[in-house]
C-alpha positions, 0 to 999 in steps of 0.5 A: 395616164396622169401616173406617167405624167407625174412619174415624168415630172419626177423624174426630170426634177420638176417641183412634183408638188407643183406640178401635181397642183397644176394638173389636178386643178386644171390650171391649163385646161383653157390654152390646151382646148384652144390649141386643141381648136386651132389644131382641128381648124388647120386639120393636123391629125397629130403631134409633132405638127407644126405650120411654117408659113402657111404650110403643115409640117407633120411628123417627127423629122426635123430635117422637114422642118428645117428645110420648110423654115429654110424655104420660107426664109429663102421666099421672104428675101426674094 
């Protein structure tokens, strides 16, 4: 919950008071809903996701990312 978010912020040296403000005032509340939005239109069941070209690359392996970029670079030079 937010006490392991703030003990996070802590912990990696983040401002804590800055951050605090942040997140009790909602500062963010409107871009999250958003990506929230455009997470359920592209049907992304979850984090990591991420769309390369088109295509939805779910999961935590980077090795998958890579060889997507790769292939739509490769795609984009032909």
């Amino acid at each position: 919950g937010l006490d392991n978010l703030r003990r996070y912020a802590a912990d990696i040296g983040l401002d804590v008071e800055a951050f605090n403000t942040c997140l009790d005032e909602n500062q963010h509340q409107e871009t999250v809903n958003f990506d929230l939005e455009a997470a359920r239109d592209l049907r992304l069941p979850g984090t990591p996701a991420f769309v390369v070209n088109g295509k939805p690359i779910i999961g935590a392996n980077p090795q998958i990312l890579i060889n997507a970029i790769d292939e739509a670079l490769a795609a984009k030079d032909s």
